[in-house]
LONUNU-708839 format. One line per field, with one value per residue (C-alpha): residue number from 1; residue in three letters; x, y, z. Coordinates in Angstrom, 2 decimals. Last residue first. Layout:
num	(NUM,...)
residuo	(ALA,...)
c1	(X,...)
c2	(Y,...)
c3	(Z,...)
//
This chain:
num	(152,151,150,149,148,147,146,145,144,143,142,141,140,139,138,137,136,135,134,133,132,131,130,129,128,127,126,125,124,123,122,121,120,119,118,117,116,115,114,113,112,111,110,109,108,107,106,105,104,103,102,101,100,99,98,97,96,95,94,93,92,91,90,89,88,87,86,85,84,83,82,81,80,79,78,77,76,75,74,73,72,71,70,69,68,67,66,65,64,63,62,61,60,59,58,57,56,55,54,53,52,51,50,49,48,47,46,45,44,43,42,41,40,39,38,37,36,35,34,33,32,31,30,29,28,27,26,25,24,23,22,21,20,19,18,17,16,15,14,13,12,11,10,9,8,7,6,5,4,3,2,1)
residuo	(UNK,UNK,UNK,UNK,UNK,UNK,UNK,UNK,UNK,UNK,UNK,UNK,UNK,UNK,UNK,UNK,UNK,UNK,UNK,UNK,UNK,UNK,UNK,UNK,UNK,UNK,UNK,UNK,UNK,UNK,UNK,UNK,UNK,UNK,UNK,UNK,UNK,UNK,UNK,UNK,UNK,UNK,UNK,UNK,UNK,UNK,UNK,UNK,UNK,UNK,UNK,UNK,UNK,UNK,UNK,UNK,UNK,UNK,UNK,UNK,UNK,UNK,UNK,UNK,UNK,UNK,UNK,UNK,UNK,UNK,UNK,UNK,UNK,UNK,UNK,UNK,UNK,UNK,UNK,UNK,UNK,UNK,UNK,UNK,UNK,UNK,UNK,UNK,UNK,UNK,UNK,UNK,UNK,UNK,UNK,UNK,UNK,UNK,UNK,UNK,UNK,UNK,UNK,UNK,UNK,UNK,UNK,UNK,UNK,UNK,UNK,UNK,UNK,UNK,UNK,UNK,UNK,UNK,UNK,UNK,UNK,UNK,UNK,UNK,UNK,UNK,UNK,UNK,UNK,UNK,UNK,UNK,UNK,UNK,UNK,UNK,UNK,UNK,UNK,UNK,UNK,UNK,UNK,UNK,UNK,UNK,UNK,UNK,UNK,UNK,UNK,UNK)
c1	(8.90,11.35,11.38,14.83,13.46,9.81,11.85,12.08,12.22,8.52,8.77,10.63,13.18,14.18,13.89,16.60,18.99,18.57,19.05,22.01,23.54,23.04,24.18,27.33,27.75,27.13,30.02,32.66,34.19,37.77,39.15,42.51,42.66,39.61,38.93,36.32,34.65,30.83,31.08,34.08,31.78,28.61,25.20,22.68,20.71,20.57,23.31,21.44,23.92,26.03,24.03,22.25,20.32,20.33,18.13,19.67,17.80,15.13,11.80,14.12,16.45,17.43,17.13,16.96,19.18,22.44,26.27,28.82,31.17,33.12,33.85,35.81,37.99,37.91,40.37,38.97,35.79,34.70,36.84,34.27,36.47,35.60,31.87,32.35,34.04,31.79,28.67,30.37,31.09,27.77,26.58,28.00,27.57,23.94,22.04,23.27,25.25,25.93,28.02,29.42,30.39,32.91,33.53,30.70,28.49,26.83,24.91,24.82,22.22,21.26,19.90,21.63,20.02,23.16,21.29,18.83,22.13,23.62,20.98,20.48,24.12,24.25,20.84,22.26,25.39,23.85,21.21,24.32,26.45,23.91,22.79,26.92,26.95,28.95,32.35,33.78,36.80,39.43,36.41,37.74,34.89,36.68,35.63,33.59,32.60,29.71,29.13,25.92,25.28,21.96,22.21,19.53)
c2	(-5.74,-4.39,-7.12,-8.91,-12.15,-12.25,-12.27,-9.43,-10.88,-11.02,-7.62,-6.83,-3.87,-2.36,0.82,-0.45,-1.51,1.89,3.69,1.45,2.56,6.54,5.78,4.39,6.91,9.95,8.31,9.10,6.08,4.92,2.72,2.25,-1.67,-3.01,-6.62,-8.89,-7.26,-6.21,-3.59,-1.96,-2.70,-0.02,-2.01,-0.57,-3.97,-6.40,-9.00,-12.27,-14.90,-14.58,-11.56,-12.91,-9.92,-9.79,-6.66,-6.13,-4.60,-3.89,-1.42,1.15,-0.36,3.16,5.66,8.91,12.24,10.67,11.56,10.02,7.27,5.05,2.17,0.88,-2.06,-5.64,-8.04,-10.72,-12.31,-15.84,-14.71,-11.87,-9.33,-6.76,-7.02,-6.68,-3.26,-2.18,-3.06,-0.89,2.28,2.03,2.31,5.41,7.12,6.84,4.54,3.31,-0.06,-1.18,-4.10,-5.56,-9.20,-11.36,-14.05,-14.99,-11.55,-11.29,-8.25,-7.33,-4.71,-1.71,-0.82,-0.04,0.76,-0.97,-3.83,-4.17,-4.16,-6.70,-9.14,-8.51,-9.24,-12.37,-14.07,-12.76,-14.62,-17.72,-17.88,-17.38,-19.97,-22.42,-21.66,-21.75,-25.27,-24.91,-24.67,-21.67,-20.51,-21.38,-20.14,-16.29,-14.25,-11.15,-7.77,-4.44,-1.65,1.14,3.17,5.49,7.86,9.60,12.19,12.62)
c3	(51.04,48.69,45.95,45.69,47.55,45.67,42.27,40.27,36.01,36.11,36.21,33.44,33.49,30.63,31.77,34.25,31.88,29.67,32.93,33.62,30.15,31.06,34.16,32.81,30.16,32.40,34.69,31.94,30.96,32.60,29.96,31.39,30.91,29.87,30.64,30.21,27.60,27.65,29.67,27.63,24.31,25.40,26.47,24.59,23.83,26.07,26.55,25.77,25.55,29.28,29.82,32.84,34.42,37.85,40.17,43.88,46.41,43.60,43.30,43.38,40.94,38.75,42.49,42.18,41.43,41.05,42.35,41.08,41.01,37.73,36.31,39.59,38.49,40.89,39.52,41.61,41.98,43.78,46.63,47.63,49.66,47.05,47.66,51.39,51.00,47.79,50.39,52.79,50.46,48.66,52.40,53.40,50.06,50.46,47.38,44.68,43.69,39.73,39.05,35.94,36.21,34.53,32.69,30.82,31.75,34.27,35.08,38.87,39.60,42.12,45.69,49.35,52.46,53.69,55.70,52.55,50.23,52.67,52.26,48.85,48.05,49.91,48.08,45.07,45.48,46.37,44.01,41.61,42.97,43.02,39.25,38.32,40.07,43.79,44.10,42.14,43.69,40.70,38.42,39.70,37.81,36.86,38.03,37.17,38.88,38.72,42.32,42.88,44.44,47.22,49.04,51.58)
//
C-alpha cells in the first residue's frame, strides 16, 4: 500500500461562520473525521487565528477525496497546497483527525509561513512540512485524542 500525504493551508471565511467558534470547531472535526474514516484517511488541522493548516495521509485515492470535500467547505477559502509526497508511515495513526488550537499556543517548531495567514509563492519543500508535522505529532498528548478521533 502506498501511503502520502497532502499539507494545505486556507483562510477562515468569518463571513460563513454561524455557529460559536467552539460549535464550529466540534463541528468541523466531527465532519472531517467522518470522512477521513470513510476515506481511510488520517492527519491534523492546526488552527491558527485566521487560518488553518491541514495535514491529510493516507492512500492517494482518498487524500484526493477528502481534499475535494475539504475545498468545497464554505467556512474556508483561499485554499494553497503546501506541498505532496510520498511517506513511509503514518504521523496521526492513532488519529482520524488530531486538532491542535494554535490560536495562543503555537507549539514550538512550527516554521513562520505556517504560522502566517498568507504566503504568496512560498512553496516549501515537502521534507520541511513532514519534518514539522513529525515534530507536531511527537508532540502528541494523549489526553489531547478525544474518544471520537480515536480509531476504534
Amino acid at each position: 500500500m502506498d501511503l502520502a500525504a497532502r499539507a494545505f493551508k486556507a483562510t477562515i471565511n468569518r463571513s460563513a461562520i454561524r455557529r460559536p467558534v467552539e460549535e464550529e470547531i466540534e463541528r468541523t472535526l466531527s465532519r472531517a473525521r467522518r470522512l477521513n474514516r470513510l476515506n481511510n484517511v488520517t492527519g491534523a488541522i492546526l488552527l491558527f487565528p485566521e487560518h488553518i493548516v491541514k495535514w491529510i495521509e493516507g492512500e492517494p485515492a482518498g487524500i484526493a477525496d477528502t481534499f475535494e470535500c475539504a475545498s468545497r467547505d464554505e467556512r474556508v477559502k483561499e485554499i494553497q497546497v503546501l506541498g505532496d509526497g510520498a511517506i513511509s508511515r503514518r504521523l496521526f495513526q492513532a488519529s482520524w483527525m488530531f486538532y491542535r488550537d494554535c490560536r495562543t499556543d503555537v507549539p514550538p517548531g512550527i516554521p513562520d509561513f505556517l504560522r502566517r495567514e498568507t504566503d504568496e509563492g512560498v512553496k516549501p519543500e515537502f521534507s520541511v512540512l513532514l519534518e514539522t508535522m513529525q515534530r507536531v505529532a511527537a508532540g502528541l498528548d494523549g489526553a489531547y485524542i478525544t474518544r471520537a478521533a480515536l480509531m476504534i
